[in-house]
N, C-alpha and C positions, 0 to 999 in steps of 0.2 A: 750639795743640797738634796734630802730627799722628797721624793715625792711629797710623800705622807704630810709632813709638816708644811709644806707649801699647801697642800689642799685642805691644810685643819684653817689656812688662813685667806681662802679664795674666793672673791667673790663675783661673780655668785657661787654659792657654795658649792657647786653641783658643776664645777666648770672645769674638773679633770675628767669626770665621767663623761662629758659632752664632749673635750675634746678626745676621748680615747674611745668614741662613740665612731669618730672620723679616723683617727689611727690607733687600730687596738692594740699596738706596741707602745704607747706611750707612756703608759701607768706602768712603768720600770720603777725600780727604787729609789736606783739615782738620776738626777737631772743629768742630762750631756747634753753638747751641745746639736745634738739629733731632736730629743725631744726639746729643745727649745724652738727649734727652727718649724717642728709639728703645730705647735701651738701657735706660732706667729700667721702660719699657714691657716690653721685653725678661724684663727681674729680676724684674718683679710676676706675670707671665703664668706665668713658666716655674721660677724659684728660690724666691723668694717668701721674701729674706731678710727677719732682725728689722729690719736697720736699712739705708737708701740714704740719703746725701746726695749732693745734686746741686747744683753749680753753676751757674747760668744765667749769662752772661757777657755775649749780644750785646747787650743796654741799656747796658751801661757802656762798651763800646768804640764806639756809635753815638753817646751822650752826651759823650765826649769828642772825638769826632769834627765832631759839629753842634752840641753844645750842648744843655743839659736843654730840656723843654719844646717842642722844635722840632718840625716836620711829620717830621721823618726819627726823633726819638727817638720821637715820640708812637705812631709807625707800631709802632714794633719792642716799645713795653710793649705795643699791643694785639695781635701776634703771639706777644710772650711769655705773656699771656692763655690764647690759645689753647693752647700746650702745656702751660702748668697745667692747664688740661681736659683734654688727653688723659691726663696720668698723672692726674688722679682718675677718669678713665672707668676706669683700667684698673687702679683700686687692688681688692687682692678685700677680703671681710667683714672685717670686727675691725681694718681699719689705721687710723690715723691717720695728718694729714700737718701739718706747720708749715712756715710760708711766712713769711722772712726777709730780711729785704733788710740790707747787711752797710754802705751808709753812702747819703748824700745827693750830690748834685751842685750846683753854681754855674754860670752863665756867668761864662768867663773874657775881658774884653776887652782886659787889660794887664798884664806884667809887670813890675815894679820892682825893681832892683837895689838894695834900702836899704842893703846893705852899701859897696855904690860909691860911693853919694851920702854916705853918711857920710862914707868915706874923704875924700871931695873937700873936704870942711868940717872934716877934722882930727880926724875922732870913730873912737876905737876902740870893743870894747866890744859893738856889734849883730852878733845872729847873723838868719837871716832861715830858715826851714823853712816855705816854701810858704804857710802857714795864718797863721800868727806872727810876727813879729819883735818876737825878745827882745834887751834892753838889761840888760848886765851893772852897769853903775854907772849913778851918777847923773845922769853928761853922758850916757850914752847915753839913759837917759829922758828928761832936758831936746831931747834931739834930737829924737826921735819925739812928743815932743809939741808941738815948735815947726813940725815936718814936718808932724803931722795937719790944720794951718791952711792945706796947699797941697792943692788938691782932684787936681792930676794926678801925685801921690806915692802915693797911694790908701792912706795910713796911715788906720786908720780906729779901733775904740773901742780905748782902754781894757782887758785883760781884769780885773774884781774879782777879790781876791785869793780870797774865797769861790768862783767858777769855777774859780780855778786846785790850790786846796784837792780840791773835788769832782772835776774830770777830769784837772787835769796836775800830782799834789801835786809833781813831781818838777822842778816851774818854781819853786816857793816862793820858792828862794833869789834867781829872780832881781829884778834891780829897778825890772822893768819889762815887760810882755807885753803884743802890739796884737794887734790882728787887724788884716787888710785892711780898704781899705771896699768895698763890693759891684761888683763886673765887676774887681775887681783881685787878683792873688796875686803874694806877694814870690819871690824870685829872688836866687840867689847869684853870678848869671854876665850875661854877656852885658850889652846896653844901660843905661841906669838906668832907662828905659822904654822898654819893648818890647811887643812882638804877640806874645802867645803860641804857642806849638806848637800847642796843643790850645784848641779853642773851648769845652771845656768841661770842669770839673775839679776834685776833691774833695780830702780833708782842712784843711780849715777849720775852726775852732773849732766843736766840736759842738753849741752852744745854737742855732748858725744853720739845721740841715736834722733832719730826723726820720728811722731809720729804722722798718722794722715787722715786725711779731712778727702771724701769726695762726696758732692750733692749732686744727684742726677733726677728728671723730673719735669714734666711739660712746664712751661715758661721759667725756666731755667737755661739763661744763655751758655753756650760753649765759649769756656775763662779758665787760664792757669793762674792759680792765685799766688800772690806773693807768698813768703814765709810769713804766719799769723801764728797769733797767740792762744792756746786752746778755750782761754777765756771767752775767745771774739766767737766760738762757734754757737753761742745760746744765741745771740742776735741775729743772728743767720738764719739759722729754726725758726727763729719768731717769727721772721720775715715771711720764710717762707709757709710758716701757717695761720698767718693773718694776725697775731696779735700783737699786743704793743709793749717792750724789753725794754727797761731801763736799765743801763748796769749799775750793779753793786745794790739793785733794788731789790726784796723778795718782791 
């Protein structure tokens, strides 16, 4: 995102110059996650709205970049560290703050066309979405599970229809859903095995990575919470800033 186009749409109009009034590094081109954390700094010191959400972005495009876990990703969570310290240095009394991470990451070392390899062997039927491939009839299951027994297809489990129940009800009908198996994501295009774009890469069946939820915050008890659903955390919010959250209500 650059500056420019975020400030043709700010209001108040005049609210990159004020905050780059307070740090005159800010009006850079592109946004990162430095001038975002300036501007939050910005809003706590000087407006001191009910509510900021903020984006942090540079871990997932270093992640897809290097790959999770890497000397370059590791670098930039403990940079991003540090800017969660400075907005809580610069939260004033009575705020609270929750700290969200929105999904996980894989190393990616191979992409598979399953829909190509199918085609090659006469099977209609698979669809393939990154994380999944789904098998519409029974020869398409019978394929992806005579696939799973070749280790450089990277067809990997099974998903239980109780997983697909709990996170994807809306696969029910179909007659079959895999996941990848690890360092591999399916693919609609291109080779039937290939190198990926990106060295590293999310949406995978959610049992595989964790995200996280922490709220800290005067009257806010110290609780390890069960595993929840990312849904439950709007209510939580609410909660904690007075208002009243119906779900599934705008």
């Amino acid at each position: 995102m650059d500056t420019r186009s975020i400030e043709s749409k700010s209001v108040p109009a005049d609210l990159v110059k004020r905050i780059a009034a307070m740090f005159p590094s800010f009006a850079q081109e592109w946004m990162d996650d430095r001038t975002r954390t300036q501007a939050v700094v910005y809003l706590l010191k000087t407006e001191m709205p009910d509510l900021i959400l903020v984006h942090l972005v540079d871990l997932d495009a270093e992640q897809h970049d290097n790959g999770p876990f890497t000397r370059e990703a590791n670098a930039i969570l403990e940079y991003t560290d540090e800017l969660i310290g400075q907005m809580m240095a610069a939260l004033p009394a009575g705020y609270a703050m929750a700290l969200v991470s929105d999904h996980g990451f894989e190393r990616v070392n191979s992409m598979v066309n399953i829909q190509a390899l199918a085609a090659r062997q006469g099977v209609t039927g698979i669809q393939s979405h990154g994380g999944i491939a789904i098998a519409d009839d029974a020869a398409g299951s019978a394929f992806l599970r005579a696939t799973a027994k070749d280790p450089q297809y990277g067809v990997g489990r099974q998903i239980p229809k109780d997983e697909l129940a709990q996170f994807a009800p809306q696969l029910m009908k179909a007659d079959a859903v895999f996941e990848p198996a690890e360092g591999f994501m399916f693919a609609s295009s291109g080779d039937i095995v290939g190198k990926p774009h990106e060295k590293g890469n999310h949406g995978h069946w959610p049992t595989r990575y964790r995200a996280v939820f922490v709220l800290w915050g005067p009257g806010i008890p110290p609780a390890k919470l069960p595993e929840i659903s990312q849904k439950d955390i709007a209510g939580k919010l609410a909660a904690v800033i007075g208002i009243p959250f119906t779900p599934g209500k705008k």
